[in-house]
C-alpha positions in Angstrom: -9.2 1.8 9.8 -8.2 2.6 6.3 -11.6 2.2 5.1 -13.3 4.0 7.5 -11.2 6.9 7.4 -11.7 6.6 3.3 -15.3 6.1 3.8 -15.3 9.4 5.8 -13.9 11.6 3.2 -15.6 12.9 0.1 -14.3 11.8 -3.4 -12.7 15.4 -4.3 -10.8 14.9 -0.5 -9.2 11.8 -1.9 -5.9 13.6 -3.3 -6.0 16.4 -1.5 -2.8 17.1 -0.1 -2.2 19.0 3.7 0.9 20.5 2.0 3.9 20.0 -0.4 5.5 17.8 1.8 3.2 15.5 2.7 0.5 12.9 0.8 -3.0 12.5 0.2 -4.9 9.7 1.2 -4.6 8.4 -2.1 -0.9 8.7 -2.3 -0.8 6.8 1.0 -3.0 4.1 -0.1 -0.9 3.4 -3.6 1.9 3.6 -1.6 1.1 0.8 1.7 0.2 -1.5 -1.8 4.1 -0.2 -3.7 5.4 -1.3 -0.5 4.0 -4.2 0.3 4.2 -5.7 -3.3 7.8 -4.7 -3.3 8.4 -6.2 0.2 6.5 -9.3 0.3 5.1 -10.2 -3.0 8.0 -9.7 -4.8 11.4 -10.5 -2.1 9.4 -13.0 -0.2 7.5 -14.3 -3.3 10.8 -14.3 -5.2 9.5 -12.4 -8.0 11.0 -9.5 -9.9 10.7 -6.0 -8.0 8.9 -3.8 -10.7 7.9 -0.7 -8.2 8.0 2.4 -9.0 8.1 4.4 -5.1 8.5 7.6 -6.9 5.3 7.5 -9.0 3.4 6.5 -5.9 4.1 9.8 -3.7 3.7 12.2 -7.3 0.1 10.7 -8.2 -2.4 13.8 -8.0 -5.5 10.9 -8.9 -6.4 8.1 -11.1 -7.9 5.8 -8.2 -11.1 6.3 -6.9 -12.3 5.4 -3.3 -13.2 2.5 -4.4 -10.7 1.3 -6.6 -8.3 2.1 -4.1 -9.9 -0.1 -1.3 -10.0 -3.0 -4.4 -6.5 -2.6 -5.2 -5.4 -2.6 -1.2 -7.6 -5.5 -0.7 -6.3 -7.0 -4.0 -2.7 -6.5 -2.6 -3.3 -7.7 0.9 -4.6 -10.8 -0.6 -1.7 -11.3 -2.5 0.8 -10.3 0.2 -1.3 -13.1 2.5 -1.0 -15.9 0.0 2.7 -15.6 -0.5 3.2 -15.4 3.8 1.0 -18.1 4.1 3.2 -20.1 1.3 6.7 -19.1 3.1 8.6 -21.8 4.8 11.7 -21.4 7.1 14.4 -20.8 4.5 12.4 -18.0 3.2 11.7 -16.1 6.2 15.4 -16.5 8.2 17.3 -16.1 4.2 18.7 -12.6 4.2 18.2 -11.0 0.9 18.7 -7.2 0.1 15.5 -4.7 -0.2 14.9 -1.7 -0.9 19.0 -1.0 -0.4 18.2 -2.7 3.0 19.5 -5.8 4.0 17.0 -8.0 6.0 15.9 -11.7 6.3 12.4 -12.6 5.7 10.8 -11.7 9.2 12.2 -8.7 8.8 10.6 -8.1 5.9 7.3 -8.9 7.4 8.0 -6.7 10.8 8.9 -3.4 8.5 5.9 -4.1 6.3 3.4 -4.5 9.4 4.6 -1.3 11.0 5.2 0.9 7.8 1.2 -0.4 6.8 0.3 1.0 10.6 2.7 4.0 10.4 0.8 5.1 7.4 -2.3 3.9 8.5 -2.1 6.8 11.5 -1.3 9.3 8.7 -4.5 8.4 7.0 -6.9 8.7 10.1 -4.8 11.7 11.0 -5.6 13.8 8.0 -9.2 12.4 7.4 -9.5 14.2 11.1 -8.3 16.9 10.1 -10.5 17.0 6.7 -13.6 15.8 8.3 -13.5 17.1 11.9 -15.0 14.1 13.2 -14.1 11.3 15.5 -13.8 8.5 13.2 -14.9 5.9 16.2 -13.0 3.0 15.6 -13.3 1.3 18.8 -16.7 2.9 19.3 -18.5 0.0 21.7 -15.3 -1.3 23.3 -14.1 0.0 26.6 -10.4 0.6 25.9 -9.9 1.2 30.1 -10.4 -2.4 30.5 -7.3 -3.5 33.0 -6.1 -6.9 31.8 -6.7 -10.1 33.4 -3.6 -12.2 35.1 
């Protein structure tokens, strides 16, 4: 969904901001990767915690479309290979994040819905940008009733 809605926006749309107090598509992209390094590469991978949030949400550029999509497919990758790698002491240990205190699967549930809760914001404002439908179930019949 991420790179469809960034795919649907031109390259000068990228940092373009709704207002003061919100973030550009960029912003929101560096920051689902600031988060997600901080949370699971570095807490779950038991590395030092070098992010810097505040840098993420004052960026105005320095990413293009695609270096953006490398660097959240980069950090995805990363983020998959230290889950993959976790064993039960990892994810039940709770450890402090963030100034949050949270064991491992905690980490993972707050990383999975912060990733979605930003992903809405992207598709929300590439709408708004673009004024298009940005059909990402297009094909599937979403009124299907499940099956018992």
């Amino acid at each position: 969904m991420i790179k469809i809605s960034l795919d649907a926006i031109s390259e000068s749309d990228v940092w373009k901001k709704p207002n003061e107090s919100s973030n550009s598509v960029g912003n929101q992209i560096v920051h689902i990767c600031g988060n997600m390094t901080q949370y699971i590469i570095a807490s779950l991978g038991e590395k030092e915690d070098w992010r810097n949030r505040d840098e993420e949400v004052s960026m105005t550029g320095g990413f293009t479309k695609i270096q953006l999509i490398q660097k959240l497919e980069d950090t995805v990758k990363k983020a998959r290979l230290v889950l993959n790698e976790c064993n039960e002491r990892q994810l039940i240990r709770k450890r402090k994040v963030q100034g949050f205190n949270l064991s491992g699967i905690g980490i993972v549930i707050h990383v999975v819905e912060h990733y979605s809760y930003h992903t809405g914001q992207i598709a929300f404002w590439t709408k708004l940008l673009t004024n298009n439908d940005l059909g990402f179930f297009d094909g599937r019949d979403l009124n299907i009733k499940n099956q018992l």
